[in-house]
C-alpha positions, 0 to 999 in steps of 0.5 A, a space after each residue: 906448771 907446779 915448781 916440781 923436781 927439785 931435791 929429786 933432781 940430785 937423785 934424778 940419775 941415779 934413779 933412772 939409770 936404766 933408762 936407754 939414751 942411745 935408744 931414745 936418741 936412736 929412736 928419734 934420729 929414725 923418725 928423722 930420716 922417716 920423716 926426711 927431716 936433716 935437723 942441725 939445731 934442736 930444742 929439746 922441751 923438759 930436758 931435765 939433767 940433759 941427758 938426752 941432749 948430751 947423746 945427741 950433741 955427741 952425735 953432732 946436733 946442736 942443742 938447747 935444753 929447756 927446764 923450768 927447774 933450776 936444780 935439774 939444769 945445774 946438774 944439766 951444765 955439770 954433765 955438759 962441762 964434764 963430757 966437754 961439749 957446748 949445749 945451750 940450756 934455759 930456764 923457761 917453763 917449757 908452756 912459755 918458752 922463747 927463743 932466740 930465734 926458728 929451730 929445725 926439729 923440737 923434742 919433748 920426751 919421757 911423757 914431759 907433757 903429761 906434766 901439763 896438767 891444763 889443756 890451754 897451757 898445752 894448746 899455748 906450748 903446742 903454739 909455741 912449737 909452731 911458732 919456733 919450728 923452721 918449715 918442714 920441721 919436726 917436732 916429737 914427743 911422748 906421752 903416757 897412754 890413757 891405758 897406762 894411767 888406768 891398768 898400770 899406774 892406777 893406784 898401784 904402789 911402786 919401790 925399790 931398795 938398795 943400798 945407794 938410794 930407795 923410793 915409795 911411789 904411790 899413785 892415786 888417779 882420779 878417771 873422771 879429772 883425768 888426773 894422777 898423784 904420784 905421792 914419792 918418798 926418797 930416801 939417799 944415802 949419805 955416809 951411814 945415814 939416809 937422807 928423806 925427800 919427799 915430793 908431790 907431782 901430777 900428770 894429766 891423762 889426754 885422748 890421742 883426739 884431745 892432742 890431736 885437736 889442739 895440735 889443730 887449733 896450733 897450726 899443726 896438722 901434719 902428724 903420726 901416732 906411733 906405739 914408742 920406740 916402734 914405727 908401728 901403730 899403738 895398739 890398745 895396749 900400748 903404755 906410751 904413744 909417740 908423735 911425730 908432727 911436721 910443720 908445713 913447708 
């Protein structure tokens, strides 16, 4: 995987300030219990600045964190220290992570595996998952539809201003590679001047068939696709799909 969010991790948050943790956290702790899984401990793949790991140590899971870019789990440890909670993060490539020992349930959210631009780095995480995951364990995790990368991001451009920090985002898809270029320039304020970030990231496009195949070819076997944050079917317009895979007992 390319090294990616690094100045962009010190912006991270406050970029993405309307993102709904409690209704993610509260979305998966509804999977569990569809699911009849009772998770005591967690890993959570791409976990970024923690905040999702953070909502659900509230709730009393134990959790490890796993990213690949040092920046973001700074600010991660930070967010931990200051909220006084205890949660265990690593930086590993999520495609090559190991852990100390088998864990009850494995997350992967905020279409972290899109990130995963070649399909064998994906088939060795969904291994991996296997691997690590206690029987009867769950894993979950998003991705961005094959509708989203075509009618939304496409290449549209995407901004926002105001007075704290703005950004250009520039999306180039290319159908026949199944993959998008997302071209962000970021401009932070600090003090009377704006400081410019700029950085290049890529996501891969997968059929709902190709993840269900490799998820196969890794051992898993049991899943459900649901349109996010629903317990319903996608439909043909839905912009994110999530899984809900459970390891064989």
């Amino acid at each position: 995987m390319i090294a990616i969010y690094r100045d962009f991790a010190f912006l991270y948050d406050r970029l993405m300030w309307d993102v709904d943790y409690i209704g993610w956290a509260d979305y998966v702790e509804g999977m569990f219990e569809r699911s009849k899984v009772n998770p005591r401990l967690i890993a959570d793949l791409g976990c970024g600045t923690g905040s999702f790991c953070l909502e659900m140590a509230k709730r009393g899971y134990e959790m490890i964190g796993i990213d690949q870019s040092v920046e973001m789990l700074n600010c991660a440890k930070q967010k931990t220290l200051d909220a006084g909670a205890d949660i265990l993060y690593l930086n590993q490539d999520m495609t090559s992570f190991e852990l100390y020992g088998t864990v009850d349930a494995i997350t992967c959210l905020m279409d972290s595996v899109n990130y995963v631009t070649y399909k064998n780095d994906l088939k060795r995480l969904f291994r991996l998952v296997n691997n690590y995951l206690n029987p009867d364990g769950l894993f979950l995790f998003d991705i961005n539809s094959p509708y989203k990368f075509e009618q939304i991001l496409s290449t549209n451009v995407f901004c926002e201003n105001n007075e704290e920090v703005s950004y250009i985002w520039q999306n180039s898809y290319d159908k026949s590679k199944k993959l998008c270029r997302f071209d962000l320039s970021f401009f932070a304020r600090e003090g009377e001047l704006y400081r410019r970030f700029d950085e290049t990231h890529y996501q891969r496009c997968y059929e709902i068939a190709e993840i269900v195949d490799m998820l196969a070819s890794a051992g898993i076997n049991d899943y459900a696709v649901y349109a996010a944050l629903k317990y319903r079917k996608p439909s043909k317009d839905s912009d994110r799909l999530f899984f809900a895979c459970k390891k064989s007992g």
